[in-house]
Every structure is written in C-alpha cells, then in structure tokens.
C-alpha positions, 0 to 999 in steps of 0.5 A: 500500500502506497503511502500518502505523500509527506505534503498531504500528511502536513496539510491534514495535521495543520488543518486539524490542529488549527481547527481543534485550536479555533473550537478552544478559543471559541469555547475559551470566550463562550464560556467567561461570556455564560458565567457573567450572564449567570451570575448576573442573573443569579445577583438580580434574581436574590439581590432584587427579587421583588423590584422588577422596575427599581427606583431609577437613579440619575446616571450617565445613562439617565442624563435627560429623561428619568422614567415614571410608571405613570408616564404614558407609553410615547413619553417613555419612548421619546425619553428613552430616545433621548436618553440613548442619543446623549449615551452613545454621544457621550461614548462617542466623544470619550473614544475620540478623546481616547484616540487623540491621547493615544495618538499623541503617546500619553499612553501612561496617562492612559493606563493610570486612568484606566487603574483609576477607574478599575478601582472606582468599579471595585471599591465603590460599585462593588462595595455596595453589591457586596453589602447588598449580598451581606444585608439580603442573606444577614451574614454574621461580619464586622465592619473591619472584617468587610473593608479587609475583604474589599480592599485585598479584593479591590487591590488584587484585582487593580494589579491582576488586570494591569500587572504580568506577574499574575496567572492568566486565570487570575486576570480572566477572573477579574475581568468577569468580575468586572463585568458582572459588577457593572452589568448589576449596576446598568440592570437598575435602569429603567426598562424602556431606557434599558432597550432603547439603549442597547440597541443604540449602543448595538449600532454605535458599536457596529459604526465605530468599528467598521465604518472609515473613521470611526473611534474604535477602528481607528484606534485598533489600526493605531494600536496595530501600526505601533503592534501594542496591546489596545489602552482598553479593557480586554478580555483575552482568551489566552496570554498575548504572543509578541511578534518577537516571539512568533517570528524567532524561528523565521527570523534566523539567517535562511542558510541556517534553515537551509543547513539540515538539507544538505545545500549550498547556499548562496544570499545576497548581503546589503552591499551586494556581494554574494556569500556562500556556505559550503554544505554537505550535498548527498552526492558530493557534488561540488557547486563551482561558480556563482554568478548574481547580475542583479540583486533583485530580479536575477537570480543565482547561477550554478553550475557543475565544474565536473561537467564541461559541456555544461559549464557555461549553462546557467540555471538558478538555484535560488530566486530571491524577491522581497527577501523571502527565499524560495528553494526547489529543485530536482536531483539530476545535475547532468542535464540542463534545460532552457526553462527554469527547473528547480534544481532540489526539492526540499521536503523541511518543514522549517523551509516550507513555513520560511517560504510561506511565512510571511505571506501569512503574517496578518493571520498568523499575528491574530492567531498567536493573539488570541480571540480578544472580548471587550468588557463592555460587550461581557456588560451588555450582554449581561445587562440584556439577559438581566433586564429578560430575569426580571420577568422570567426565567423563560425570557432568560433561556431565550435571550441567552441562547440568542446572545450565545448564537449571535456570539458564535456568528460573530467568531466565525465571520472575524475568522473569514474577515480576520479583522476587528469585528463588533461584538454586539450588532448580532448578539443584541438584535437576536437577543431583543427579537427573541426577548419580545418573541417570547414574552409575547408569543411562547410565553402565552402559549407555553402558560395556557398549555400548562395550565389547560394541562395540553400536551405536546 
C-alpha cells in the first residue's frame, strides 16, 4: 500500500490542529461570556427579587429623561430616545478623546486612568453589591472584617488586570468580575431606557468599528501600526504572543534553515556581494561558480565544474524577491534545460513555513493573539439577559441562547474577515427579537398549555 505523500500528511495535521485550536478559543470566550450572564442573573434574581422596575437613579445613562410608571407609553419612548442619543454621544466623544491621547503617546496617562477607574468599579460599585449580598442573606461580619475583604479584593484585582506577574486565570477572573459588577449596576435602569439603549449602543458599536473613521477602528489600526496591546479593557482568551516571539524561528539567517538539507547556499548581503556556505550535498557534488547580475530580479547561477559541456549553462538555484527565499529543485545535475527547473526539492518543514511565512503574517499575528472580548460587550450582554430575569426565567433561556448564537456568528465571520469585528450588532438584535418573541408569543402559549394541562 502506497503511502500518502509527506505534503498531504502536513496539510491534514495543520488543518486539524488549527481547527481543534479555533473550537478552544471559541469555547475559551463562550464560556467567561455564560458565567457573567449567570451570575448576573443569579445577583438580580436574590439581590432584587421583588423590584422588577427599581427606583431609577440619575446616571450617565439617565442624563435627560428619568422614567415614571405613570408616564404614558410615547413619553417613555421619546425619553428613552433621548436618553440613548446623549449615551452613545457621550461614548462617542470619550473614544475620540481616547484616540487623540493615544495618538499623541500619553499612553501612561492612559493606563493610570484606566487603574483609576478599575478601582472606582471595585471599591465603590462593588462595595455596595457586596453589602447588598451581606444585608439580603444577614451574614454574621464586622465592619473591619468587610473593608479587609474589599480592599485585598479591590487591590488584587487593580494589579491582576494591569500587572504580568499574575496567572492568566487570575486576570480572566477579574475581568468577569468586572463585568458582572457593572452589568448589576446598568440592570437598575429603567426598562424602556434599558432597550432603547442597547440597541443604540448595538449600532454605535457596529459604526465605530467598521465604518472609515470611526473611534474604535481607528484606534485598533493605531494600536496595530505601533503592534501594542489596545489602552482598553480586554478580555483575552489566552496570554498575548509578541511578534518577537512568533517570528524567532523565521527570523534566523535562511542558510541556517537551509543547513539540515544538505545545500549550498548562496544570499545576497546589503552591499551586494554574494556569500556562500559550503554544505554537505548527498552526492558530493561540488557547486563551482556563482554568478548574481542583479540583486533583485536575477537570480543565482550554478553550475557543475565536473561537467564541461555544461559549464557555461546557467540555471538558478535560488530566486530571491522581497527577501523571502524560495528553494526547489530536482536531483539530476547532468542535464540542463532552457526553462527554469528547480534544481532540489526540499521536503523541511522549517523551509516550507520560511517560504510561506510571511505571506501569512496578518493571520498568523491574530492567531498567536488570541480571540480578544471587550468588557463592555461581557456588560451588555449581561445587562440584556438581566433586564429578560426580571420577568422570567423563560425570557432568560431565550435571550441567552440568542446572545450565545449571535456570539458564535460573530467568531466565525472575524475568522473569514480576520479583522476587528463588533461584538454586539448580532448578539443584541437576536437577543431583543427573541426577548419580545417570547414574552409575547411562547410565553402565552407555553402558560395556557400548562395550565389547560395540553400536551405536546
């Protein structure tokens, strides 16, 4: 039985490899995503079991209009519309001021910012679920006691997620925490605003990332020219590779690569003279002559000195362009056509990712860094399956499988496009459809069926 060529066996196992490498870090993102949402709802569900419409609170989300059950049906949707606008504006200028800072390299200020308002969330946002928990479930603690757990708990968390001497679980954590912490703090908005303005921050969200000169585009291709990490709150699936480290085997000298298959080789350095690395040839043929005319479109010349009748041949053995090598040939020396044959053909795997390397850079850049979440995408869907536990656990079914299947949508469209993509337009539009669906179509039906005792 014939066995398969070495190429194909390659191809398979990077095929394989690559997919069971995309199924982990889609389930390294799905699974953060499903544990915010359920604590989250666990956390509105005990915290505030009876308040399914809390007392609104002037926030940053309220600014214009604060709700009121006795308001009628128009004014809760014009004020919710307006609530919305002066939101996603305010986002909007907080970006542009964040690109402008980041443009001009106040990177420090930026982190220490961004420390600031880590702690902020922790102590005071935090703080005040904490002693909710503490007051609904009448934990037997001290005053001390409580601020010891909070500060250790606000500090590690400041340090975790902006240091790299911790685990990279302790930092993922964090960032749930985070999340959960916030989206509990946006569930006491009041209903019609809570809609209104999901689906505004859905289309901001799908604007600023995609349109040309949008905030959040161009601040991702200024991260990318400068190869930084992004001034922003991130969840990431795995611990970010540098492109150092990605390129520290392809960076070597092509002769070192070059050297375990028995070739000579001979490179161009930057004065243009041409240098030559003895090596050993499995039949001990001795390559003579060298001949380079230009450095970039002709190629390196070879020819037999044991063969008279082909010492004035020319044939190339290594084409360079671009500075990538391309080497591939054929055994036989003895006779030389008129076209360009490859003279060996170099079966190295190393030689093979040399040669494609750098074609596949932008790819294997997002690959080695991982399937990266913004925090505020963990917050709103968060907010959404929250606002859905206030009426039911059926809404919270729904809404979550929505926001789970618009999630996975949007993993395999940024591994087409292998660009940034928005994280909330999908997950947010299945997720309001299937909230209203099923509150006002399944919910019905499923009830007068249970209750009539109809079977189905």
């Amino acid at each position: 039985m014939d066995s398969p060529p070495p190429s194909t066996t390659t191809t398979t196992t990077t095929s394989s490899s690559i997919l069971s490498s995309i199924g982990v870090e889609i389930i390294s993102i799905l699974s953060p995503v499903s544990l915010c949402m359920l604590l989250v709802v666990l956390l509105i569900s005990t915290v505030h079991p009876s308040s399914p419409d809390p007392t609104p609170i002037r926030t940053a989300a309220t600014l214009v209009y604060l709700e009121s059950p006795s308001d009628s049906t128009s004014q809760k949707l014009q004020g919710a519309l307006l609530n919305a606008a002066a939101f996603v504006a305010l986002i909007a200028l907080v970006t542009f001021l964040l690109v402008l800072l980041y443009y001009y390299n106040f990177t420090s200020f930026l982190k220490h910012y961004m420390r600031f308002s880590a702690f902020f969330v922790f102590a005071t946002m935090g703080g005040a679920i904490f002693l909710s928990v503490i007051q609904q479930f009448s934990l037997p603690i001290d005053s001390i006691t409580c601020f010891a757990i909070l500060f250790n708990f606000t500090a590690v968390g400041v340090l975790s997620v902006f240091s790299a001497g911790f685990p990279i679980v302790v930092r993922q954590g964090y960032m749930v925490s985070l999340g959960i912490i916030v989206a509990a703090w946006f569930s006491k908005l009041p209903e019609w605003t809570t809609w209104v303005l999901l689906i505004a921050l859905a289309v901001y969200d799908l604007v600023a990332v995609l349109a040309p000169g949008g905030p959040l585009k161009l601040l991702v291709e200024l991260a990318s020219s400068r190869d930084e990490e992004l001034p922003a709150l991130i969840y990431e699936a795995r611990p970010t590779v540098s492109r150092e480290a990605l390129h520290a085997p392809s960076s070597s000298p092509p002769h070192e690569l070059l050297s375990r298959s028995g070739l000579m080789v001979g490179g161009a350095s930057e004065t243009l003279s041409v240098e030559l690395q003895p090596l050993s040839h499995p039949n001990n043929v001795d390559y003579s002559m060298i001949e380079m005319e230009d450095a970039e479109n002709s190629p390196l010349v070879v020819a037999n000195a044991d063969n008279s009748d082909a010492i004035n041949e020319q044939q190339p053995l290594i084409r360079t362009r671009n500075s990538d090598f391309a080497v591939s040939g054929d055994s036989g020396i003895g006779t030389v056509h008129d076209e360009m044959l490859p003279l060996v053909e170099v079966m190295n795997l190393e030689v093979e990712r040399a040669r494609t390397g750098r074609d596949n850079e932008e790819c294997e850049m997002s690959m080695s860094r991982g399937i990266k979440l913004g925090l505020g995408d963990f917050v709103f869907y968060s907010v959404l399956v929250g606002r859905a536990a206030m009426y039911d656990l059926m809404t919270v079914y729904a809404c979550y499988l929505a926001i789970i299947s618009g999630l996975g949508c949007t993993l395999i469209l940024l591994s087409v496009c292998r660009r940034a993509l928005p994280a909330l337009p999908i997950s947010i539009a299945l997720g309001v459809m299937f909230y209203f669906l099923t509150r006002l179509l399944m919910e019905p039906f499923v009830v007068g069926a249970s209750t009539n005792l109809v079977m189905f």
